[in-house]
TIGU-581568 format. One line per 8 residues: number of its first residue (from 1); for each residue x negated, y negated, z negated of N, C-alpha, C. Coordinates in steps of 0.2 Angstrom, whole numbers. Each point is the difference from the previous one (the first is absolute). Layout:
BEGIN
NUM) X/Y/Z/X/Y/Z/X/Y/Z ~ ... .
//
This chain:
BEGIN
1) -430/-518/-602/-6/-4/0/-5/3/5 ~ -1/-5/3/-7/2/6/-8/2/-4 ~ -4/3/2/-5/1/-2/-6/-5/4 ~ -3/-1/-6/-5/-4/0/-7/2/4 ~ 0/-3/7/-7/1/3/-5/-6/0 ~ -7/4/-2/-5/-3/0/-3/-2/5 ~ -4/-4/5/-4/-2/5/-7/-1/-2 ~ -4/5/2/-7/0/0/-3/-6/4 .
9) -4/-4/-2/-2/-5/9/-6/-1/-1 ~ 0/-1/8/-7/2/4/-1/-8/2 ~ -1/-6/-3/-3/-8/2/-6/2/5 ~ 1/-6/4/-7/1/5/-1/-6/3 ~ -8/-2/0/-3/-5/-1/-5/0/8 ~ -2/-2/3/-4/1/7/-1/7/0 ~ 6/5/2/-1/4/0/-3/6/-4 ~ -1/-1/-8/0/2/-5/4/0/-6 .
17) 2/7/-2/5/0/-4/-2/-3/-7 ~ 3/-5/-3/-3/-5/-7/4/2/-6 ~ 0/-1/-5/4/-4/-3/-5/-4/-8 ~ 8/-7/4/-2/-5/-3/2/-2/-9 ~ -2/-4/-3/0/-1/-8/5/-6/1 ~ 5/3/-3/5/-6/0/3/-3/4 ~ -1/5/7/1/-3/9/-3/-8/1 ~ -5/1/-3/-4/-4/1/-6/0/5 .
25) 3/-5/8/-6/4/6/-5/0/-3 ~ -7/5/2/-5/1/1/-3/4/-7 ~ 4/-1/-2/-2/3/-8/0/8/0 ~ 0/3/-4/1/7/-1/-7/3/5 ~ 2/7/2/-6/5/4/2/3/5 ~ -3/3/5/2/4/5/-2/6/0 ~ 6/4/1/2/7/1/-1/4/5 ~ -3/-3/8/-2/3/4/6/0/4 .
33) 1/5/5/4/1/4/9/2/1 ~ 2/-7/2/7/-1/-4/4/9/4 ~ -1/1/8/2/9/0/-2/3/-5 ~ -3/1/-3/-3/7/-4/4/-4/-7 ~ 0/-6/-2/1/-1/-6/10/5/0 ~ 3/-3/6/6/1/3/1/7/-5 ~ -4/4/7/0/7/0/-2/2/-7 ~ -1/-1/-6/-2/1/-6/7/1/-6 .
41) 3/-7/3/4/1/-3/6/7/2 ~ 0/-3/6/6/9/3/-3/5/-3 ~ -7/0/0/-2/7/-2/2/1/-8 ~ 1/-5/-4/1/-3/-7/7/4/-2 ~ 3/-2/6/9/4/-2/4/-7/3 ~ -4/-6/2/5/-6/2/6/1/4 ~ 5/-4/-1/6/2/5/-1/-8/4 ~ -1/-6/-5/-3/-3/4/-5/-6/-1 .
49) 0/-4/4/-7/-4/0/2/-7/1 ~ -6/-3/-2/4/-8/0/-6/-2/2 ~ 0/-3/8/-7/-1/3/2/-8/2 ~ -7/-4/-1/1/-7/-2/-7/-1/4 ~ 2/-6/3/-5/-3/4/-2/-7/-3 ~ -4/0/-3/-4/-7/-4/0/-5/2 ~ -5/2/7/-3/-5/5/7/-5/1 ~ 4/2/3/5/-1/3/6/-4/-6 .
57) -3/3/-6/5/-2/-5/-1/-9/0 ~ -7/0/-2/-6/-5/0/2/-6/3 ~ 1/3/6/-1/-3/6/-6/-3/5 ~ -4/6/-1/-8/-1/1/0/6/4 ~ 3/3/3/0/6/8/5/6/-3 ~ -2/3/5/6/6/1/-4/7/-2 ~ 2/3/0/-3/10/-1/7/7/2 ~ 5/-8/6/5/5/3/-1/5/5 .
65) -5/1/2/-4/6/5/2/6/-5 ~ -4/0/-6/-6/4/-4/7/2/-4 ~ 5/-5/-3/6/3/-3/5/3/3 ~ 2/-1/6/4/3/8/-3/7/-1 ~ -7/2/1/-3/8/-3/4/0/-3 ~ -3/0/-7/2/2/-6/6/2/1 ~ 6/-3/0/6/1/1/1/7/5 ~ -2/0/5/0/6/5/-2/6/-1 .
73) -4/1/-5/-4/5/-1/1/3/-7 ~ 3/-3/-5/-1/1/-8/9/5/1 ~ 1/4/-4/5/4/2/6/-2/-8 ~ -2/-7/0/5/-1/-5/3/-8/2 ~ 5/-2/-3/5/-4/1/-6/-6/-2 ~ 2/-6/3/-7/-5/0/6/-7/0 ~ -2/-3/-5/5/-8/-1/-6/-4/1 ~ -1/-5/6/-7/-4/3/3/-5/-3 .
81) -5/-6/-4/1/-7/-1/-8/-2/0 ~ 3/-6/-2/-7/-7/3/2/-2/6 ~ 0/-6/-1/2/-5/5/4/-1/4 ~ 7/3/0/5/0/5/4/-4/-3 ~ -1/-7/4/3/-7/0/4/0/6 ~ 0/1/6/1/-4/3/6/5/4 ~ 3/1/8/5/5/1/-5/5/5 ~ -5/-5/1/-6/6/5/-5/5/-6 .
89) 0/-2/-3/-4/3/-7/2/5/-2 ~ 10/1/-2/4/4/0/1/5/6 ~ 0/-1/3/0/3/7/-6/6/2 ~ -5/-4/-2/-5/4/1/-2/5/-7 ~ 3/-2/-5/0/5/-6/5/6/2 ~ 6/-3/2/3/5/-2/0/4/8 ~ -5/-1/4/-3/3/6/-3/4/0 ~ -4/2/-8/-5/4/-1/4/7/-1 .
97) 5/0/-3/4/5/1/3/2/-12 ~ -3/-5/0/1/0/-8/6/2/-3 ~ 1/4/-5/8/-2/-1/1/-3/-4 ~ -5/-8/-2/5/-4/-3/-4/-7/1 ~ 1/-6/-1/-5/-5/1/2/-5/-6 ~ -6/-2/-5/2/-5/-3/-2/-7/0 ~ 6/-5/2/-2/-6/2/-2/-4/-5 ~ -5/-6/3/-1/-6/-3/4/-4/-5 .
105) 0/1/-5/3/-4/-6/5/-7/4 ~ -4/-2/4/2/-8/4/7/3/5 ~ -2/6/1/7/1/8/5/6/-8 ~ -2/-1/-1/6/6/-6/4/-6/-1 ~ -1/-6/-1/4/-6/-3/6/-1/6 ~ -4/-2/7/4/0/7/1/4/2 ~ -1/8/-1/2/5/3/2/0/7 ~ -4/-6/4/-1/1/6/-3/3/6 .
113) 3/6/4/-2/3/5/0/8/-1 ~ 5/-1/-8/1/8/-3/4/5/0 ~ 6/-4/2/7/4/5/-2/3/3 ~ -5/1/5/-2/3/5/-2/7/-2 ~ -3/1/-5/-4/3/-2/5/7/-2 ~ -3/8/-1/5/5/-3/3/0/-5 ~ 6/2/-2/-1/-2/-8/-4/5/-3 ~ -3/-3/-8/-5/2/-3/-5/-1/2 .
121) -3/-3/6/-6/1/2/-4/-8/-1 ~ 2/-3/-5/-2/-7/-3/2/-1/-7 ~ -4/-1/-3/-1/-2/-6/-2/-5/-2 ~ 3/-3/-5/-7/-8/-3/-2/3/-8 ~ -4/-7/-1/0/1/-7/-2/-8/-2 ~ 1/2/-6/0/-9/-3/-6/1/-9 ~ -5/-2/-2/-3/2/-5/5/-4/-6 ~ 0/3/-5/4/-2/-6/0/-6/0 .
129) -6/-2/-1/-4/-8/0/6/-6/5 ~ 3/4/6/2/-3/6/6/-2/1 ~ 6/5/-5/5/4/3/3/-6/-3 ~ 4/-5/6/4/-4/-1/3/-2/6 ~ 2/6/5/3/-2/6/8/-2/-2 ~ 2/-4/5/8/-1/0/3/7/-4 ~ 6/1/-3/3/7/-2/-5/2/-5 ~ -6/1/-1/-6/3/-5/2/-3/-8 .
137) -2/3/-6/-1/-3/-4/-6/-1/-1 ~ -1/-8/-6/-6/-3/1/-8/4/-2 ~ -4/0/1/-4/3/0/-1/0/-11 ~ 0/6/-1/-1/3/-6/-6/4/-4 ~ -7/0/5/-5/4/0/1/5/0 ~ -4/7/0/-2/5/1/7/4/0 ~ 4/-1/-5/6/4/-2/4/-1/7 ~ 0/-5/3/6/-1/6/-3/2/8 .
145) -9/4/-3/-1/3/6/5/3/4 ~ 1/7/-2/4/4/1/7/-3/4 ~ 5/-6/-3/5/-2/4/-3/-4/5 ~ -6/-2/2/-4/-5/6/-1/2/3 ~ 1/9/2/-1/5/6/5/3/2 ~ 3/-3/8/6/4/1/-1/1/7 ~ 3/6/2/-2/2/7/4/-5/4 ~ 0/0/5/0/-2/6/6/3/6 .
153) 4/0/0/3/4/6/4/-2/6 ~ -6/-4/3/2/-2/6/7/-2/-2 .
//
């Protein structure tokens, strides 16, 4: 049996680390400075971090300068998502030096542009509510979270 790791995450909103009420944009508060937020957790004991870019989830801009830091600097393993839809998105995610990237619900169906990729270094996910891909069983709620998340290996 594999053990079970937990991902701290660090959302981030114009350059402000947020978190939202129900992933619901604009809602919830800001926590200040998504490096320091990072670096909080390492110091916390995190092995690793789940660093998500809103804006970009949104579709309302980007914060891949400010999260490309992040990733450089934070001395633990970093899984980036928000907004990697497209094969350039990916590209530039998994440019930052991440070791792992979680795509857009939309490109996990077509798994388009992901061959390319290392293995393990892609992931999707699908919320309970969703999980009804080809192969899936049909969505069951909260219970069939769990089976709705499965890595990725190139």
């Amino acid at each position: 049996m594999s053990a079970l790791t937990l991902l701290p995450a660090v959302d981030v909103t114009d350059g402000h680390a947020v978190q939202l009420v129900q992933g619901v944009a604009g809602s919830g508060g800001q926590y200040g400075d998504p490096m320091e937020a990072a670096l909080a957790w390492q110091r916390a004991g995190a092995a690793w971090i789940h660093l998500v870019d809103l804006d970009a989830a949104f579709g309302r801009g980007s914060n891949a300068d400010l999260l490309a830091d992040v990733v450089r600097k934070v001395g633990v393993q970093v899984e980036l998502s928000g907004g990697i839809r497209d094969d350039a998105s990916l590209e530039r995610a998994l440019g930052t030096g991440c070791a792992r990237v979680n795509i857009a619900p939309r490109r996990w169906r077509t798994r388009t542009g992901c061959a390319r990729s290392s293995p393990g270094t892609v992931s999707g996910w699908r919320s309970a509510s969703t999980c009804a891909a080809p192969g899936w069983p049909p969505a069951a709620g909260p219970r069939r979270a769990a089976s709705c998340t499965r890595p990725w290996t190139g």
